[in-house]
C-alpha positions as CSV (number, residue, x, y, z in Angstrom):
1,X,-33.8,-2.0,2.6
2,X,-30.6,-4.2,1.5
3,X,-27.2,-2.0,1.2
4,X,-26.4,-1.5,-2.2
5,X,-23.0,-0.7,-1.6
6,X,-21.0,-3.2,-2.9
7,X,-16.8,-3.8,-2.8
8,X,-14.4,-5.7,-4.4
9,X,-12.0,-7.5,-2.1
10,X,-8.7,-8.9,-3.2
11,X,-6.7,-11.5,-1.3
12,X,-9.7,-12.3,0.7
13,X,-9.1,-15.7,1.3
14,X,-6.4,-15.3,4.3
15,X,-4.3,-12.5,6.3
16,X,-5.3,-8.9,5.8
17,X,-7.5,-9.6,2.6
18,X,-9.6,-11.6,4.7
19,X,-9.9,-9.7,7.9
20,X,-10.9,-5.9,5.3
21,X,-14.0,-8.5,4.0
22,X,-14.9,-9.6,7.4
23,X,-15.1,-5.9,8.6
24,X,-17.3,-4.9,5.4
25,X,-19.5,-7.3,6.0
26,X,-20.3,-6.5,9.5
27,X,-21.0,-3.4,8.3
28,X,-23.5,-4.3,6.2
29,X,-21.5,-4.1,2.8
30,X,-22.0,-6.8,-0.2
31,X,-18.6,-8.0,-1.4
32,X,-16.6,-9.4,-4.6
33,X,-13.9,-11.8,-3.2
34,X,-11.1,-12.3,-5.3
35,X,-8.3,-14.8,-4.1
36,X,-6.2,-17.9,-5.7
37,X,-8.2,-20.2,-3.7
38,X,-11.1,-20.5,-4.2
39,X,-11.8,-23.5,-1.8
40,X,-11.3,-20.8,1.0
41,X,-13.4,-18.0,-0.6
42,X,-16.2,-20.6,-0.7
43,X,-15.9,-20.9,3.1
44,X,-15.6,-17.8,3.6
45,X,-18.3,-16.9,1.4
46,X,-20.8,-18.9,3.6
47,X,-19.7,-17.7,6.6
48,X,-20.4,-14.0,5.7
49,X,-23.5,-14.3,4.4
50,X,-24.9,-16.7,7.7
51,X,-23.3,-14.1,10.0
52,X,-24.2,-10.8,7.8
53,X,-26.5,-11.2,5.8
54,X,-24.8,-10.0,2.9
55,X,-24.3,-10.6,-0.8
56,X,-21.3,-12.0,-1.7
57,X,-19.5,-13.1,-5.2
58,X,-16.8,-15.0,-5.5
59,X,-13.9,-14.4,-8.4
């Protein structure tokens, strides 16, 4: 069954903001990314979901 536990996540693309959606992910959470660039949630956004399987969705 697919977690259904979701979280928002500001400031995901770098530093702290990026390192709380990381952890998340791993454990098994589906995440909102919010960030001013979005060139670096995209990345990140791919990166999660190959490595976690997770939902992601990107603000």
């Amino acid at each position: 069954m697919k977690n259904s536990q979701w979280a928002l996540v500001t400031g995901a693309s770098a530093g702290v903001g990026r390192e709380i959606a990381v952890i998340l992910a791993s454990k098994g959470w589906n995440l909102v990314l919010a960030a001013r660039s979005e060139d670096k949630l995209s990345v990140l956004k791919e990166e999660l979901i190959s490595s976690y399987a997770v939902q992601i969705e990107v603000i």
